[in-house]
N, C-alpha and C positions, 0 to 999 in steps of 0.2 A: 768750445772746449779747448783747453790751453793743451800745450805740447808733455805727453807724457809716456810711459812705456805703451801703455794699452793701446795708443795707436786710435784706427777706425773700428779697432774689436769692442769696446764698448761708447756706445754714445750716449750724450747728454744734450739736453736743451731745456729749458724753461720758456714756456708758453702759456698765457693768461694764467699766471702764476702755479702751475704744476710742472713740476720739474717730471722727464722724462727718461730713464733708462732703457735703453735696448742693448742687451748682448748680443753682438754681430760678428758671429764665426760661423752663418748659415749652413758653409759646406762642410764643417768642421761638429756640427749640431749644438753650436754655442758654446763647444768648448769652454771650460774656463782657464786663463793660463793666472799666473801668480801676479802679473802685472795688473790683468781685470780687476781681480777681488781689492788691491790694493786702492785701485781706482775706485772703485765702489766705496767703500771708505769716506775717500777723497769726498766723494759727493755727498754722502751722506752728512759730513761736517759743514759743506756749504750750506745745506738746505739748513744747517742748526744755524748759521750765522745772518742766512737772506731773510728776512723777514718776509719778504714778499712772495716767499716759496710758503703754498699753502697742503700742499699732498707732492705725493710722488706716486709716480705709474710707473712699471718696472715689465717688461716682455723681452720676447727673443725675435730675433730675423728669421726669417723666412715661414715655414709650417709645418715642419717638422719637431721643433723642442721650443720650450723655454730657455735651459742649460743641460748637456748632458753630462754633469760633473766638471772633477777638473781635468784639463789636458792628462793623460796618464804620460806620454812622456817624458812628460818634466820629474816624474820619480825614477828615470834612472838613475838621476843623478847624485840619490841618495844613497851615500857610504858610512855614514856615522850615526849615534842615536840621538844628535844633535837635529842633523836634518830633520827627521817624524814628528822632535818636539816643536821645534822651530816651525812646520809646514803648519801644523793643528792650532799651533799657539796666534800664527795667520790666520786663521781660517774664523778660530774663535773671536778675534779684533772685529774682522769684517763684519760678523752675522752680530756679535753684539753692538758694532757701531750703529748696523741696518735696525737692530729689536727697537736700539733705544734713540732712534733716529725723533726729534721734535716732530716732524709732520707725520700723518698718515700715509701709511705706503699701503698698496694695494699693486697684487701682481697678476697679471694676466697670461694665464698657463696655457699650454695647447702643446701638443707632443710628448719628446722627452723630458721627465722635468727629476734629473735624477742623480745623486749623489752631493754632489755640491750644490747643484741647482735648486734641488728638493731644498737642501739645507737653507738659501736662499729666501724658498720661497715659503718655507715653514717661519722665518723671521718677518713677512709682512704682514700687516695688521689683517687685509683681507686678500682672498685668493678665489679669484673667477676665472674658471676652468671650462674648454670645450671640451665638447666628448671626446677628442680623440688623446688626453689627456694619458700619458703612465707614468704614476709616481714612487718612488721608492728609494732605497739605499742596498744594491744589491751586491755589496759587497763579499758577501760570506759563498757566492757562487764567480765575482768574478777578480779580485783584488786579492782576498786574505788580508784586508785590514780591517781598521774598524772605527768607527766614529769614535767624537771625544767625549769628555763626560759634560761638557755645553752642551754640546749638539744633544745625547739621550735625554737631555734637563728640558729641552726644549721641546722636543719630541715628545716626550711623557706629560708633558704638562701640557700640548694641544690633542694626544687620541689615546691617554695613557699605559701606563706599563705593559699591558697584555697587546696590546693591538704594538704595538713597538717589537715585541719579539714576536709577532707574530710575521711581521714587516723584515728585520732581520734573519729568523730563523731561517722559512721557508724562500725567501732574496727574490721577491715576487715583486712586480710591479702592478700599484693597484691604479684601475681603471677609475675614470671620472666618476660613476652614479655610486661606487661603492666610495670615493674619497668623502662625495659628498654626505653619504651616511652616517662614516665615521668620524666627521667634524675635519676632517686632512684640507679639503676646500669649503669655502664660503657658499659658491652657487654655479650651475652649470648651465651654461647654454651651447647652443651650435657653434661651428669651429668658426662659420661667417661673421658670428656676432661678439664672438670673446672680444676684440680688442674694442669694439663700441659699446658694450657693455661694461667693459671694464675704465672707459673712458667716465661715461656718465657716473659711473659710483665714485670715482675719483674726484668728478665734477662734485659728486655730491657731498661728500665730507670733507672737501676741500671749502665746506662755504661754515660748514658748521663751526659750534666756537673750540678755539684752537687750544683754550688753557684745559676746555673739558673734556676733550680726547689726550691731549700728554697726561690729565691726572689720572685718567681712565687707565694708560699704556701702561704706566710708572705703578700704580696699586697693583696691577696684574704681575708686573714682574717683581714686585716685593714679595709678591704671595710663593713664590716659587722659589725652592731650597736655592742657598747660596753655596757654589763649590770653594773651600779654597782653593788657593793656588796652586798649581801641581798636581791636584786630585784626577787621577787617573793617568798622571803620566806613564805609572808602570807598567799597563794596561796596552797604552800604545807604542811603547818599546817592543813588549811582548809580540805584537803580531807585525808591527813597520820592519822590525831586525830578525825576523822567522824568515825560515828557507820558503816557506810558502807563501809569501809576500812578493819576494823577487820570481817562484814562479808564476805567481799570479799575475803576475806585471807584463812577465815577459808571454807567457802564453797568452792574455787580453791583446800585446801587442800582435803577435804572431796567429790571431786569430782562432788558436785553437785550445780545447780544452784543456783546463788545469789538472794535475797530481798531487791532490793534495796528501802533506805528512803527518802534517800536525806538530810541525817543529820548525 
């Protein structure tokens, strides 16, 4: 991996042609800070340029998460409504660079897998998940913000409308055997076996033909309404620049419950 912000927090390797990601902020619960995602990216553009990259496998360190979101205090630092567009309008680059990424990605879940991470790992083509799996966006109990109008496009269009506010409303994180019910993951096994499990499926559509899963990717994502530009910015103003935003922040940092106003 060349010299970049992300440092040792996320790694990369290509081996018998499957390119490798691990988020590694273990004590941190894979964190994601703004340098990762950007990196993530990165990679994701190699794999479209290596020919020889045939899948990608995507986890976290250690056994506690996948990613548990992004770092939160890198939103202190947001004073203007530039910052909120700016963060999402990131956030949306990365997961649509990972949707519409040339190879198959397939992510191997186990723990936290939540906010950003979920967002993550909702953009991989498959997701094998151990039991001890919690996924979700629970933002509306712990943040006061709110995802973008990508992210709900994306969301709605793998466990739809109803099951999304159901996900939102009640800011629940949902367990492996019911992910697996409602289409959220691919398949579950023991927490021993996710990442060999996840390996061999990797293996496995890593052999199949390569132009018949990108037509596969690309027909799916046409079927699926196109936002313009801008669409929902005023959405994310609305709660990134709300008082209840910055309480949310600072009481998540401070550990204790929020108050919320509603303004």
């Amino acid at each position: 991996m060349g010299a970049n912000d992300a440092g040792q927090d996320l790694l990369y390797e290509v081996r018998d042609g499957i390119a490798r990601v691990t988020f590694n902020r273990p004590q941190a619960r894979n964190a994601l800070t703004f340098a990762m995602y950007d990196r993530l990216a990165e990679v994701c553009e190699i794999a479209n340029r290596d020919r020889s990259i045939k899948a990608m496998l995507l986890t976290g360190a250690g056994e506690k998460a996948f990613a548990a979101g992004t770092d939160i205090s890198q939103f202190r630092a947001f004073d203007k409504p530039q910052d909120a567009l700016d963060y999402e309008a990131r956030i949306d680059r990365v997961l649509g660079a990972l949707e519409r990424c040339r190879v198959p990605t397939v992510a191997a879940l186990r723990g936290a897998c939540t906010g950003g991470g979920a967002g993550i790992a909702v953009c991989c083509d498959l997701r094998i998940a151990s039991r001890t799996l919690r996924m979700g966006f629970p933002v509306a109990r712990t943040l006061g913000n709110t995802l973008s109008g990508g992210n709900y496009a994306r969301l709605a269009a793998l466990v739809g409308p109803a099951r999304v506010k159901d996900m939102i409303f009640r800011a629940r994180l949902i367990e492996a055997e019911e992910a697996l019910a409602i289409g959220l993951v691919t398949e579950v096994v023991d927490d021993a076996q996710v990442l060999a499990r996840a390996e061999e499926v990797t293996a496995l559509v890593a052999s199949h033909a390569p132009l018949t899963l990108q037509a596969a990717k690309e027909a799916l994502l046409r079927l699926r309404p196109a936002l313009p530009p801008g669409a929902g910015d005023d959405l994310i103003l609305k709660c990134y620049m709300s008082r209840d935003f910055r309480e949310g922040m600072e009481a998540f940092l401070s550990k204790r419950a929020p108050a919320w106003k509603g303004e």
